[in-house]
VOBA-1610 file (N, C-alpha, C; in pm, whole numbers, padded with zeros to 5 digits, always signed):
BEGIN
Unk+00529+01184+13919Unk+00623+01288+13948Unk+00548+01412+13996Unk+00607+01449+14098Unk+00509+01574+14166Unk+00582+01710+14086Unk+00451+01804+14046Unk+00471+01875+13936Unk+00465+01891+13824Unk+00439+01728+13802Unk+00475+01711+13620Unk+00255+01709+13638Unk+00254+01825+13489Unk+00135+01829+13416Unk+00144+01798+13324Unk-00009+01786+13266Unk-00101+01753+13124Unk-00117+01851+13067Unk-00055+01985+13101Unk-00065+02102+13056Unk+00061+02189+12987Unk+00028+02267+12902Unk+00127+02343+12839Unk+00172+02486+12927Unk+00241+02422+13062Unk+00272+02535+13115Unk+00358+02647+13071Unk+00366+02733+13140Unk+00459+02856+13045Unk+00608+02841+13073Unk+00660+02705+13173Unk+00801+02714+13179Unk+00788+02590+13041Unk+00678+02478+13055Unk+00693+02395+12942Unk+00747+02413+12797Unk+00609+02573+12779Unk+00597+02613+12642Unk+00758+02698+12595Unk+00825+02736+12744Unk+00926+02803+12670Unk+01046+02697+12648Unk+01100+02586+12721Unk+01130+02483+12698Unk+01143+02423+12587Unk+00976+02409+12509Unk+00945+02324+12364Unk+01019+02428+12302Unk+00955+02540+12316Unk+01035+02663+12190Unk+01169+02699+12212Unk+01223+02672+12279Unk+01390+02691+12303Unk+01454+02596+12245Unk+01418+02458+12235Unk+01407+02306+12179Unk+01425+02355+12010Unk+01323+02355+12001Unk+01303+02372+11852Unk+01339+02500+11799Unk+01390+02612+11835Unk+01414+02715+11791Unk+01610+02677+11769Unk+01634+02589+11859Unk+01820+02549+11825Unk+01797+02434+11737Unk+01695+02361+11679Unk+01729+02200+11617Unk+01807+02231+11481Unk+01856+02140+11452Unk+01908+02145+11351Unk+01830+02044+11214Unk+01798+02105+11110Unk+01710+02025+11048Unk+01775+01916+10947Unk+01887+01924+10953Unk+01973+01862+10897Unk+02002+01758+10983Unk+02033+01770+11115Unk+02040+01643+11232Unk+01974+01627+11298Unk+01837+01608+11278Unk+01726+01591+11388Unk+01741+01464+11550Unk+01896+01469+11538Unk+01908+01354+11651Unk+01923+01406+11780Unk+01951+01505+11806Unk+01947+01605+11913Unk+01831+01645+11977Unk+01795+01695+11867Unk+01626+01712+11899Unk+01521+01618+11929Unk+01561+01486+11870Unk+01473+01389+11937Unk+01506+01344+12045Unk+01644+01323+12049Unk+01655+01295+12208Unk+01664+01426+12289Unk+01644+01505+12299Unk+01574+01605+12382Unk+01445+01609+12433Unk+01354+01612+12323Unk+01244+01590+12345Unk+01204+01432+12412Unk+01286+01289+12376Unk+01236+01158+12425Unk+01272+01192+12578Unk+01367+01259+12617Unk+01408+01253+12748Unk+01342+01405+12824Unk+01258+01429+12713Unk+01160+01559+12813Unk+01034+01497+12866Unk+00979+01442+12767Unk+00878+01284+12758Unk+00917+01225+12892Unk+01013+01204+12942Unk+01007+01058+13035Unk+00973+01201+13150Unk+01052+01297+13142Unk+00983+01393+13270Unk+00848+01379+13292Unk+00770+01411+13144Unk+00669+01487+13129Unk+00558+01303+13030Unk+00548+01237+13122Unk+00529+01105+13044Unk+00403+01080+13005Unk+00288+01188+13012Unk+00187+01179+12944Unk+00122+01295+12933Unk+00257+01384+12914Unk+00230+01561+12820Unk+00142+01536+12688Unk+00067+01567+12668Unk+00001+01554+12495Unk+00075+01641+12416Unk+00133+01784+12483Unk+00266+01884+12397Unk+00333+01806+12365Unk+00420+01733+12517Unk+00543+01674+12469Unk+00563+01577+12384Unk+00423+01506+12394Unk+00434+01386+12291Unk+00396+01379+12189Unk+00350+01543+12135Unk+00332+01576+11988Unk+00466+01619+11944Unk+00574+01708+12043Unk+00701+01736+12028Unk+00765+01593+11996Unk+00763+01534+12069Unk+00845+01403+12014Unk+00826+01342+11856Unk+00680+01335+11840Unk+00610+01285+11716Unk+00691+01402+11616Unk+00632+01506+11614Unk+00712+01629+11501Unk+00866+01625+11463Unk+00944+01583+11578Unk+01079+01529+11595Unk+01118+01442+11476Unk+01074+01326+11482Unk+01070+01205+11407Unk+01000+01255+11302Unk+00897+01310+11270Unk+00852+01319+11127Unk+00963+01408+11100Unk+01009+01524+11126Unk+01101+01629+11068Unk+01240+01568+11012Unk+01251+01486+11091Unk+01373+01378+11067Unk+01371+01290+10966Unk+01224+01247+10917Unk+01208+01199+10816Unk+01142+01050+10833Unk+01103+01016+11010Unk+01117+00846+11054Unk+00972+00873+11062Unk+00871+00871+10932Unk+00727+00909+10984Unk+00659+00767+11035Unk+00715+00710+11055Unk+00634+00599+11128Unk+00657+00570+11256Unk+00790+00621+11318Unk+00824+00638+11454Unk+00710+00766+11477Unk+00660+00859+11403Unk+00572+01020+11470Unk+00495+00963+11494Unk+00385+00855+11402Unk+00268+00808+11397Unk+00195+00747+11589Unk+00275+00696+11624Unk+00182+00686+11761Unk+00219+00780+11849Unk+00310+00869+11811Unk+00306+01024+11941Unk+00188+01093+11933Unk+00200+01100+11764Unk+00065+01163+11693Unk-00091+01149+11755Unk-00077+01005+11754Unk-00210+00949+11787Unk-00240+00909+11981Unk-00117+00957+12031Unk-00085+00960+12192Unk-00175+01104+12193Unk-00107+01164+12172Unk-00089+01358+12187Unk-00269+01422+12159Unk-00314+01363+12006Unk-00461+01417+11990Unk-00539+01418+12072Unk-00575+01370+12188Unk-00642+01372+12264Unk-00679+01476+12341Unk-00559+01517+12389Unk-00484+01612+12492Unk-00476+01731+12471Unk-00440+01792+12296Unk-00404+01895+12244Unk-00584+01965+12252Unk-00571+02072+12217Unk-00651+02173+12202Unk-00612+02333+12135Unk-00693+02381+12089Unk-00610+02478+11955Unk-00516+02478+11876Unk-00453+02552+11816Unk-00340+02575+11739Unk-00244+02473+11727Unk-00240+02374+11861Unk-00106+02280+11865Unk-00211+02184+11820Unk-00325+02137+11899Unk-00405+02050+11807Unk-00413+02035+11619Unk-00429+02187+11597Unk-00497+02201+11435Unk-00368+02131+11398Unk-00221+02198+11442Unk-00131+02167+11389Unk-00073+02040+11380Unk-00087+01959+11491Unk-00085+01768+11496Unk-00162+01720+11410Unk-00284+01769+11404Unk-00373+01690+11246Unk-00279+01742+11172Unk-00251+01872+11079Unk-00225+01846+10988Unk-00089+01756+10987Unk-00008+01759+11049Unk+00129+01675+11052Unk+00082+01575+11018Unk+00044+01490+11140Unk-00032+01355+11110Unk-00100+01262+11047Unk-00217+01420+10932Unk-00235+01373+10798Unk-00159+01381+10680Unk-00065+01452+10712Unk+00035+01473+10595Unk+00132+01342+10624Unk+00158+01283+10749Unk+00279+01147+10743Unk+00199+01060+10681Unk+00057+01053+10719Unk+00060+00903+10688Unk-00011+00907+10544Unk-00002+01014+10470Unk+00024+01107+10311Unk+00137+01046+10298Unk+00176+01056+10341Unk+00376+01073+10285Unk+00420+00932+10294Unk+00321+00796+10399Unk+00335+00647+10416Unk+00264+00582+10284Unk+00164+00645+10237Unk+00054+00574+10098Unk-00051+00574+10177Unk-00118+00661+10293Unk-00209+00536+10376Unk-00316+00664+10342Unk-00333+00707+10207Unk-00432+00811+10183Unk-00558+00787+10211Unk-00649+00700+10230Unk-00781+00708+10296Unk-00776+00748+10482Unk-00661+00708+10534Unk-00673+00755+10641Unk-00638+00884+10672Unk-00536+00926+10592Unk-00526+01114+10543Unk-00649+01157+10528Unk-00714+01129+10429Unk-00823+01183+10404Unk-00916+01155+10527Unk-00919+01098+10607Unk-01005+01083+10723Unk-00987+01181+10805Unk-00843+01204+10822Unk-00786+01322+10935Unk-00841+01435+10862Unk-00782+01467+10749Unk-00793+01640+10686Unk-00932+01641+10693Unk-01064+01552+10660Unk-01190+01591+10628Unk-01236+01652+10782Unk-01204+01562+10872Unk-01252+01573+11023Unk-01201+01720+11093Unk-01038+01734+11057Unk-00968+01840+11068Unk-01058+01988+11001Unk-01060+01974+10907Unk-01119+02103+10806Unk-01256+02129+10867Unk-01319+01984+10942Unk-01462+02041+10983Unk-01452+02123+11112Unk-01339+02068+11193Unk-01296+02133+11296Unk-01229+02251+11327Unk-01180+02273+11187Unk-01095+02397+11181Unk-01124+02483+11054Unk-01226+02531+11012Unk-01254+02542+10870Unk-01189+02696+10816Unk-01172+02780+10893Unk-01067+02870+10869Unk-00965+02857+10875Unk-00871+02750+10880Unk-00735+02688+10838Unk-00745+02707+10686Unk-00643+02747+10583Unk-00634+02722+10479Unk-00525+02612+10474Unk-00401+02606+10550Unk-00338+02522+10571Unk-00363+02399+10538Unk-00488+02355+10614Unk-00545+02229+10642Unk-00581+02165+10489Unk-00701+02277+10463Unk-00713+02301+10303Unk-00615+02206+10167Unk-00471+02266+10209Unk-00437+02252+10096Unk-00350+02137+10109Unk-00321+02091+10278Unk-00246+01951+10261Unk-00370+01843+10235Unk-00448+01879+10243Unk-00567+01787+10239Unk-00596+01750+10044Unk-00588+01902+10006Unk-00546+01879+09838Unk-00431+01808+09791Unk-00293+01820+09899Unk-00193+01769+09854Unk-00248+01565+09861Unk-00287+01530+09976Unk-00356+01410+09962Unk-00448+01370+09879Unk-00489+01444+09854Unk-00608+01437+09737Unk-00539+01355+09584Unk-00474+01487+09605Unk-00372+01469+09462Unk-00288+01313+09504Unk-00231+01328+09528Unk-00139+01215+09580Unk-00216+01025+09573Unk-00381+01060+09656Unk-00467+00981+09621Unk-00541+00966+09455Unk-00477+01032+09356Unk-00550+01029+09218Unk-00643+01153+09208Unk-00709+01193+09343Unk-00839+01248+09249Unk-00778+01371+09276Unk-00699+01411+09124Unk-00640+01491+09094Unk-00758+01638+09108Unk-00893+01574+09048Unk-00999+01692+09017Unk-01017+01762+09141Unk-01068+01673+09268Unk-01112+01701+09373Unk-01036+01824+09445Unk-00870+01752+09399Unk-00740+01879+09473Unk-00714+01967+09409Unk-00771+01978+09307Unk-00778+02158+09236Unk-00884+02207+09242Unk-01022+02125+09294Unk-01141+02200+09350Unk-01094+02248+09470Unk-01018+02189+09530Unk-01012+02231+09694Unk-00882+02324+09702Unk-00800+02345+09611Unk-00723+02448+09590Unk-00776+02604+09494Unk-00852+02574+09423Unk-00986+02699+09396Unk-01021+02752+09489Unk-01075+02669+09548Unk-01194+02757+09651Unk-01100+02822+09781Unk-00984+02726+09813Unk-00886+02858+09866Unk-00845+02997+09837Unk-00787+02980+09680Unk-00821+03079+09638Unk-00902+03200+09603Unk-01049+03120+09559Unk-01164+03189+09554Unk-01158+03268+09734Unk-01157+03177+09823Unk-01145+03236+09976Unk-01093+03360+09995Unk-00949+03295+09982Unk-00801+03381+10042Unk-00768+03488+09952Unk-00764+03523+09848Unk-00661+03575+09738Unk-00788+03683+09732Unk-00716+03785+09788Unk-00810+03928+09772Unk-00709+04029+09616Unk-00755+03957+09527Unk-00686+04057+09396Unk-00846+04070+09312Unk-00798+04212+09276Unk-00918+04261+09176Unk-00961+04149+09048Unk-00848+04050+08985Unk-00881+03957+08896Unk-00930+03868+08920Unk-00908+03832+09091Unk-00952+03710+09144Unk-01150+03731+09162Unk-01148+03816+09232Unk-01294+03863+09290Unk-01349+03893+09150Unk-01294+03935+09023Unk-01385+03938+08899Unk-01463+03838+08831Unk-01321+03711+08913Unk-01367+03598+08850Unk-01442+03460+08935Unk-01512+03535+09027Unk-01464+03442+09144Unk-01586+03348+09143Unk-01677+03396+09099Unk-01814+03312+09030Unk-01772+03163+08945Unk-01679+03239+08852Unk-01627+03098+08761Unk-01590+03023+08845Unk-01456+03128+08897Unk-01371+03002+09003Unk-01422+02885+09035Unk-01542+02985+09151Unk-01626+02853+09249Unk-01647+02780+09174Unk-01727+02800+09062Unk-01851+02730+08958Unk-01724+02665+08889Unk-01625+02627+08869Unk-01499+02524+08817Unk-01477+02416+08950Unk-01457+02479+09076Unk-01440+02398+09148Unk-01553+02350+09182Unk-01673+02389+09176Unk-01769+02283+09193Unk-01787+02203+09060Unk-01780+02189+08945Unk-01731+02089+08849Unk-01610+01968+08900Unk-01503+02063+08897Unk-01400+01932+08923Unk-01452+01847+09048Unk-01519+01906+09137Unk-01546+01823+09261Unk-01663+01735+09254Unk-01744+01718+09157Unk-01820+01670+09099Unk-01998+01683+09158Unk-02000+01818+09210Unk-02101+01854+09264Unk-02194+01900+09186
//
């Protein structure tokens, strides 16, 4: 199709966000077929076919997101990237398929290590995978990070020094 890009143009980007700024999260059927029939325009957008994927997970069909997911990573770059990992490790969290979660969030967090986001769905897998210890080390040290309070920074030595216990370092 002449015209159609691999890129997040600015009529694209306002498009996706006009999309998703009307969905209804209660009927995500609108929205997916919006987006499947923006897809056939746009048939190897890495946006659009993370839009489609987010569609279906929001809807709740995380195994229909799973190969938009894994279409789209390629393609993405910044913010829409960081944000497809975490989706992507959080569905297939949300399928049982926690070693491959944990594959995404570890790779993700190396790639994005000022995400706290990333951080803490990666704890939510953690947890979810048993090692309950590991996801309150990795929810510490967010804290220890993020949380600028005078009690926090008093204590923030322990903190670490707890989360490096539970994490078994």
């Amino acid at each position: 199709m002449e015209g159609v890009s691999n890129e997040l143009t600015p009529d694209l980007a306002a498009t996706i966000e006009a999309a998703n700024a009307s969905r209804d999260r209660a009927n995500m059927r609108p929205t997916i077929d919006f987006f499947t029939d923006l897809l056939r325009q746009h048939p190897d957008n890495p946006y659009v076919q993370y839009e489609v994927g987010g569609a279906y997970d929001t809807a709740g069909l995380e195994e229909d997101a799973i190969p938009y997911y894994e279409r789209a990573l390629p393609g993405l770059s910044g913010d829409t990237r960081r944000r497809c990992l975490l989706q992507y490790g959080s569905t297939l969290r949300n399928l049982g398929r926690y070693d491959e979660s944990l594959e995404v969030f570890t790779k993700a967090c190396q790639e994005y290590p000022e995400s706290d986001a990333l951080r803490v769905f990666k704890a939510l897998t953690l947890n979810a995978a048993g090692r309950k210890d590991k996801a309150l080390a990795t929810l510490l040290l967010v804290i220890a990070d993020r949380v600028d309070s005078k009690d926090v920074r008093r204590y923030e030595a322990a903190i670490r020094g707890n989360a490096a216990d539970l994490a078994g370092h």
